[in-house]
C-alpha positions in Angstrom: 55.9 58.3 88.7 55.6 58.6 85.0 56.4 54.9 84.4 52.9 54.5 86.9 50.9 57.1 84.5 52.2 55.3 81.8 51.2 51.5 82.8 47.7 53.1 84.0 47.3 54.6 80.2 48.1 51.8 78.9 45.7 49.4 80.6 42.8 51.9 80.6 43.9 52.4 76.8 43.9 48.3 76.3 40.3 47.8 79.1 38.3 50.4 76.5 39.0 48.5 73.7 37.8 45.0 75.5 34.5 47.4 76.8 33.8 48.7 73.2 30.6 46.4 71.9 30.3 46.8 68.3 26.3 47.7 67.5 23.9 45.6 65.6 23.5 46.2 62.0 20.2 46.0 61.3 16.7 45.6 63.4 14.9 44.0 60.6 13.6 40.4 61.3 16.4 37.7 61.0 16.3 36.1 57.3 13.9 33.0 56.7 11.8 34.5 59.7 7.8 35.8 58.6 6.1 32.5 56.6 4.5 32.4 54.0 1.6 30.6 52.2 0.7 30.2 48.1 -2.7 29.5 46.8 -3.7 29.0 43.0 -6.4 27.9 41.2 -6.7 25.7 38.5 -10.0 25.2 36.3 -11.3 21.2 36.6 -11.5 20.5 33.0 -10.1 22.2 29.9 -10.7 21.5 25.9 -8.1 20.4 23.9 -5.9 22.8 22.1 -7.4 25.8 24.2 -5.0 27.2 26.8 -4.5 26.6 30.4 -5.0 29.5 32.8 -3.8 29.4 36.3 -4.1 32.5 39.0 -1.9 32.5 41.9 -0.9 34.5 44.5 1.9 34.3 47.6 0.3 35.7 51.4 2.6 37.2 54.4 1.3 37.8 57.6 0.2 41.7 57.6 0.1 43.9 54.4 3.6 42.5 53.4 4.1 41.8 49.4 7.1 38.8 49.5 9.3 39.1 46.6 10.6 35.9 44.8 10.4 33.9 42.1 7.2 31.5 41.6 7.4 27.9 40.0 4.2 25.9 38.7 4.9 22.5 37.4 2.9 20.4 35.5 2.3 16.5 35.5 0.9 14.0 33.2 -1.0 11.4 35.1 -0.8 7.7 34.0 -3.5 5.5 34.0 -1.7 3.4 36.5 -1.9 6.5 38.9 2.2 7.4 38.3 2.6 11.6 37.9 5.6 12.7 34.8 6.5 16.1 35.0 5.8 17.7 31.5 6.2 21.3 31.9 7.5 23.8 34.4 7.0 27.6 34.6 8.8 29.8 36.4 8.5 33.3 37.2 9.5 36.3 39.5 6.5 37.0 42.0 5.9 40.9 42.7 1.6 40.0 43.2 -1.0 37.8 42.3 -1.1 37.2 38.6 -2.7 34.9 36.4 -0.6 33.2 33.6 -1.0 30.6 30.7 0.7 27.2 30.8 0.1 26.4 27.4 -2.3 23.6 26.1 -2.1 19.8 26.5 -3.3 16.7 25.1 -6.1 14.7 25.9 -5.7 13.1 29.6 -5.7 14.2 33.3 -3.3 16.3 35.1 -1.7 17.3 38.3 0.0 20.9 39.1 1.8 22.0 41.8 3.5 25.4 42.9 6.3 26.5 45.1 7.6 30.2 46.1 10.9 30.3 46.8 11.9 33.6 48.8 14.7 35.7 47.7 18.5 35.0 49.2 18.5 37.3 52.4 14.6 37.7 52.6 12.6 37.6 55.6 10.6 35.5 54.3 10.4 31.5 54.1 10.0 29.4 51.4 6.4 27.7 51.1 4.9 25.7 48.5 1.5 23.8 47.9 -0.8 20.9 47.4 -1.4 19.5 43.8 -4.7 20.7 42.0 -6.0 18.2 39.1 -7.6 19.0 35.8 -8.8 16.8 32.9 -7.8 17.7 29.3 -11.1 17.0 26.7 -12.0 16.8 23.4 -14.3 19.0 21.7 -17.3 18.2 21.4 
């Protein structure tokens, strides 16, 4: 009898620890999950040795503010039509900002910017489509 209460014990001991189902640890949205989109502007022409200014700002769906860092790269544009990266900013994004990128020589120009989410966010990754300006003399 007690060699019975003990082999029932023991497998309703053993049966409870295949039953126990361990519980989630978060309900937040799985990582990489709510997209993104970025947007700057960038003025058409500038004047030499006057600075550069770009706004931009990242967008989630709803009143969500993605956290991450921000990178804006310049290219010189050839006269062959070839781009050469000559500069490239980066910054952590908390909002839209607007930011100098300096001054350049004479010639035209291509930017382009990415947002790169922070490891473990919810949100993805985007980036954008170039925006050209023209670098002139004074007059």
């Amino acid at each position: 009898m007690k060699l019975v209460a003990s082999l029932v014990a023991s497998s309703a001991l053993a049966l409870s620890m295949l039953v126990a189902v361990p519980s989630t640890a978060t309900a937040a949205p799985y990582p990489g999950t709510v997209r993104t989109t970025c947007s700057y502007v960038v003025p058409g022409s500038v004047t030499k040795n006057k600075k550069l200014f770009v706004r931009y700002r990242v967008r989630a769906s709803g009143n969500a503010r993605p956290v991450g860092v921000v990178k804006l790269r310049v290219y010189k544009i050839s006269k062959n039509g070839s781009k050469h990266l000559k500069r490239v900013f980066s910054q952590r994004y908390r909002g839209p900002t607007r930011t100098s990128l300096g001054t350049f020589k004479k010639g035209r120009y291509a930017t382009k910017m990415w947002f790169k989410a922070r490891r473990g966010s919810v949100y993805k990754s985007s980036h954008s489509g170039f925006r050209y300006f023209k670098v002139k003399k004074k007059r």
